[in-house]
C-alpha positions in Angstrom: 33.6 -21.2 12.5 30.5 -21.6 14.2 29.6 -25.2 11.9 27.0 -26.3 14.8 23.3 -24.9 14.0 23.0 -24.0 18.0 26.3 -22.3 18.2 25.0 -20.0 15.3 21.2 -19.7 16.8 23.0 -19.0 20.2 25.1 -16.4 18.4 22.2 -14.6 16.4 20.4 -14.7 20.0 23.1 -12.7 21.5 23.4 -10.2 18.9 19.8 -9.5 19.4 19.9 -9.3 23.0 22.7 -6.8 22.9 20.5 -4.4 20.2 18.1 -4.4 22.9 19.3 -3.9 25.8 21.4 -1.1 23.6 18.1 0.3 23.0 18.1 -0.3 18.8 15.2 -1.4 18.2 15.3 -4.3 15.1 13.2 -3.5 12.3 9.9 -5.5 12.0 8.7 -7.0 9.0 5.1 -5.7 7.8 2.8 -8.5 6.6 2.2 -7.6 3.1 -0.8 -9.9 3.2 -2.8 -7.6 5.9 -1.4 -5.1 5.3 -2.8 -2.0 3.0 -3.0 1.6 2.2 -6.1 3.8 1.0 -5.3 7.0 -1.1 -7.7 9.7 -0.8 -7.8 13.2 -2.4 -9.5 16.1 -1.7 -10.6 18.3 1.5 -8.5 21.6 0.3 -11.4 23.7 2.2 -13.7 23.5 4.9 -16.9 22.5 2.6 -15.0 19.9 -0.1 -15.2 16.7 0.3 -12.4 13.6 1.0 -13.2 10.8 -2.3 -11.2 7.5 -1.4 -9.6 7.4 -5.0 -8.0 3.6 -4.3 -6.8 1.3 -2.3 -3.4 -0.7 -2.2 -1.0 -3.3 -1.2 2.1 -2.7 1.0 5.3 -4.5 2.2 8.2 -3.4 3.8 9.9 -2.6 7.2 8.8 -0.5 10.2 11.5 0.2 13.3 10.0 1.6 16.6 11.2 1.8 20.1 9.4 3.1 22.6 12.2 4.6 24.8 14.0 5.9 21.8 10.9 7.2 19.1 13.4 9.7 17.6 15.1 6.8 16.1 12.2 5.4 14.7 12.5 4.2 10.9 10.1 3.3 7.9 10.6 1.4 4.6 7.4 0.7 2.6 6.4 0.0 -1.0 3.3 0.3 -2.3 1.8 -1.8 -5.4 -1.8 -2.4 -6.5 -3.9 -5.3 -5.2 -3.1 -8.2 -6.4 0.0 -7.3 -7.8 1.9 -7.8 -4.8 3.4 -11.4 -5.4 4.7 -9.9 -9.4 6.0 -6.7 -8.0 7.2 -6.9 -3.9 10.4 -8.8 -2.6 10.2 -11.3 0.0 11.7 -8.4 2.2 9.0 -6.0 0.8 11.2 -3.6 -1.3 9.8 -3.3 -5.1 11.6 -5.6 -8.1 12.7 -3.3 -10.6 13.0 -5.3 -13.3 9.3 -6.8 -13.5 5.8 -5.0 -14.4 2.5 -6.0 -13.6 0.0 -6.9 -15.7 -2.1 -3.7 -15.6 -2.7 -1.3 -18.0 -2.0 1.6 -16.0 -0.6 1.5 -12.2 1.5 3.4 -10.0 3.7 1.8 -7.8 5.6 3.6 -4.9 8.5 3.3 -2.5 9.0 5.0 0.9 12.6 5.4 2.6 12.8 7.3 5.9 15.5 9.4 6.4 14.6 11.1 10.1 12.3 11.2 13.0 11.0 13.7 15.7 8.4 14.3 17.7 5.7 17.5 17.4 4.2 19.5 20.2 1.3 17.9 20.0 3.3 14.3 21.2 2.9 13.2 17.7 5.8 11.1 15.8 6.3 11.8 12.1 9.0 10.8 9.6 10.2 12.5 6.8 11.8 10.5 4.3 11.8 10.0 0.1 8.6 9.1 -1.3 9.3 8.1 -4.8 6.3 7.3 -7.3 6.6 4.9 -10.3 3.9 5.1 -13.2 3.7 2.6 -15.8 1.0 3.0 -18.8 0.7 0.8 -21.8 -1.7 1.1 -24.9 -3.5 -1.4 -26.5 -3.1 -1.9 -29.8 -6.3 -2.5 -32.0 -6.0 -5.2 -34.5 -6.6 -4.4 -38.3 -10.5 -5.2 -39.7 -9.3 -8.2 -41.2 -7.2 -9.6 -38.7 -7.5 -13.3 -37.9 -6.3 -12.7 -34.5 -8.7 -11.6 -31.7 -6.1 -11.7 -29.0 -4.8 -8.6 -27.3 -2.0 -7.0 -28.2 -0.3 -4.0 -26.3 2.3 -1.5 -26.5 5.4 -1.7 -24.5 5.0 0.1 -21.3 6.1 3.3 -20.4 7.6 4.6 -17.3 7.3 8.0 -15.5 9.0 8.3 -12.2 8.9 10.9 -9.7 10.4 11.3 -6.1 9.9 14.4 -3.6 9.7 14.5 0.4 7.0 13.4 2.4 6.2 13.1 6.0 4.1 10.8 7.7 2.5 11.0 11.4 1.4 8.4 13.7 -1.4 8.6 13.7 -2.2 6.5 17.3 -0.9 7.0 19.5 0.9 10.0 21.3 4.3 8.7 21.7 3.9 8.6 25.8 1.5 6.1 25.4 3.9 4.0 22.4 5.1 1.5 24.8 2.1 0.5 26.6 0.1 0.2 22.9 3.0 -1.6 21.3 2.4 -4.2 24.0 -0.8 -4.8 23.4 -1.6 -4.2 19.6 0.3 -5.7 16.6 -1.0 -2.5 13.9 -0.2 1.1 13.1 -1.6 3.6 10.9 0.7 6.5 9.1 -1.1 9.5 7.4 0.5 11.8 5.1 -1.2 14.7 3.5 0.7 15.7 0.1 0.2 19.1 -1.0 0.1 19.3 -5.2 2.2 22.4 -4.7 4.5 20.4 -2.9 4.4 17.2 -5.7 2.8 18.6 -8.7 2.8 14.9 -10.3 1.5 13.0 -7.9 -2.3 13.9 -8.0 -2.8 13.0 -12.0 -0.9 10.1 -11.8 -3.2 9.0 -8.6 -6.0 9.6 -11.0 -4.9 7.8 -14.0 -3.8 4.5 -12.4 -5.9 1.4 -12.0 -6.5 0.3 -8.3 -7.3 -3.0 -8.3 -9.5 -4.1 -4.5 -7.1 -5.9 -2.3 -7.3 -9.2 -1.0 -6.7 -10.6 2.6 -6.7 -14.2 3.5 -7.8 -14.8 -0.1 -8.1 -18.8 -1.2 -9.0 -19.5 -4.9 -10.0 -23.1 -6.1 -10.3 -24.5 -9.3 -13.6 -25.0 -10.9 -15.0 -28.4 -10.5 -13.5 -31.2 -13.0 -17.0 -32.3 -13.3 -18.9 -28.4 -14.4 -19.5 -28.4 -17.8 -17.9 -25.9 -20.3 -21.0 -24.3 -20.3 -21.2 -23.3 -16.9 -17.7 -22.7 -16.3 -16.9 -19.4 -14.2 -13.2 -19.9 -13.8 -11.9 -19.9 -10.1 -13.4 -19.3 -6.6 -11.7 -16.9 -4.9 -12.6 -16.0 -1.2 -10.9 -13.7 1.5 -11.7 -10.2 2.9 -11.3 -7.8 0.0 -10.4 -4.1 1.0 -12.1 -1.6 -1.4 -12.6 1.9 -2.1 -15.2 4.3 0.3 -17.0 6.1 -2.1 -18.5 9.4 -1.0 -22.1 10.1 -1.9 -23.9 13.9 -3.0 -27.7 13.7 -2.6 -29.1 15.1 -5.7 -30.8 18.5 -4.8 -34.7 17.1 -5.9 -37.3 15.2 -4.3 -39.2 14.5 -7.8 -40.2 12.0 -9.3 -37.3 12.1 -11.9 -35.1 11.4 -8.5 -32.5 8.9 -9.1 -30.7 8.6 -6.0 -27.1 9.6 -4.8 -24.4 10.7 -7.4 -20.5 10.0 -6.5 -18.5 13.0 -5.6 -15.2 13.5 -8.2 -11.9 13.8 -6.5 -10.6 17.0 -7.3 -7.3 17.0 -10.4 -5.1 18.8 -8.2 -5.3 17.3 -5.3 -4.5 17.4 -2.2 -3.7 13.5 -2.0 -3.7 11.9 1.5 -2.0 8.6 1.9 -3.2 6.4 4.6 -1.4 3.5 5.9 -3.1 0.7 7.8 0.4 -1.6 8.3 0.7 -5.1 10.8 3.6 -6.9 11.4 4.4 -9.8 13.0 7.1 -10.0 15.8 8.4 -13.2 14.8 11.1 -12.9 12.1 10.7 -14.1 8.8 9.6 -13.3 5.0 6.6 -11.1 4.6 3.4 -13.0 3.3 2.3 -11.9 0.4 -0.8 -13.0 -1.2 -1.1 -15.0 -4.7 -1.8 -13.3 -7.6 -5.3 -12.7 -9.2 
């Protein structure tokens, strides 16, 4: 049934058609390749301060209808820069059975499982946010070993899952329609309380957040450079990194030294922004090569 290519493209056509005018919105792919998330902890007071702990990658699927917000739907993962081509599926879910190479990362995975809007106009979605922390050691070779290579211990998992909520943050749903005409981007904030997810703000902390890459192009070194001068590949593309916040030191001598970095606090809170595009057209997520 349905052997000719048109009659099938006609078919899938009509399908689509009839979610629409039904008012189900089809869910969009996110382009992993521009599309990121910056995790920042801090601001439990008025005086502390928010420190941008890292930055990563994400993939995955966003639903949204303007007429219908309350039916609005998010699946995301999150993996460390770079990582993303090892770790995400070409639909943007996480491969469970493959680990980067990093000593210690966190990788995490968001399912939605309801929508409504605040009083403020607001959308948010609750759903499962469940973390994945993988550590390894390395394993230092004996005085008179013969072999310089690296060697490491076989990694070790920690997972963790609680429920998190995310909000829109632009814009108010009355406006959703004439925004999602015109832009191609969203951005999802969601605060996570420790008390809430006790194991999420140390595991933040002791991960490795590698700076994420977009539009990156690497080329081989030039046949003709000599060993000497080799520098390995060329890489080039917008690279996302982390905002650090500054603390001017309380001294004007001359034993100044300039501006010291301000800690993110153990215990949180940790805010999770997402900066996601997608691309109307259907097809695979693009995710960028590995570094």
């Amino acid at each position: 049934m349905y052997r000719n290519p048109c009659a099938r493209l006609a078919l899938a056509v009509t399908v689509a058609c009839f979610l629409c005018a039904a008012g189900q919105a089809i869910p969009t792919t996110i382009d992993a390749g521009h599309s990121y998330a910056s995790l920042w902890m801090g601001r439990q007071s008025e005086t502390s301060v928010m420190v941008n702990v890292g930055v990563a990658q994400v993939g995955g699927t966003v639903r949204l209808e303007a007429k219908q917000p309350e039916e609005a739907a998010l699946r995301f993962s999150l993996v460390p820069g770079g990582a993303g081509s090892q770790l995400l599926a070409p639909d943007g879910t996480l491969r469970d059975d493959v680990t980067a190479p990093i000593m210690r990362y966190t990788a995490m995975t968001f399912r939605s499982s309801g929508a409504r809007i605040r009083n403020d106009g607001r959308l948010e979605i609750t759903g499962e946010l469940a973390v994945v922390h993988v550590t390894r050691e390395r394993i230092l070779p004996a005085w008179n070993s013969a072999n310089d290579a690296p060697t490491y211990t076989d990694p070790k998992t920690l997972r963790s899952a609680k429920t998190v909520t995310f909000v829109l943050a632009t814009p108010r749903v009355e406006f959703l329609a004439e925004y999602l005409q015109k832009h191609s981007d969203l951005v999802f904030s969601a605060t996570v309380e420790a008390a809430a997810f006790p194991d999420l703000p140390s595991i933040v902390l002791d991960s490795d957040w590698p700076t994420v890459a977009e539009d990156e192009h690497c080329e081989p070194a030039s046949p003709y450079v000599s060993p000497r001068d080799y520098s390995g590949w060329t890489c080039a593309g917008k690279a996302i990194t982390t905002t650090p916040a500054y603390l001017p030191w309380q001294t004007t001598s001359v034993d100044y030294s300039g501006l010291r970095k301000y800690d993110a606090p153990a215990d949180g809170p940790v805010t999770i922004l997402l900066h996601l595009r997608f691309a109307r057209s259907a097809g695979p997520a693009t995710t960028p090569p590995a570094r």
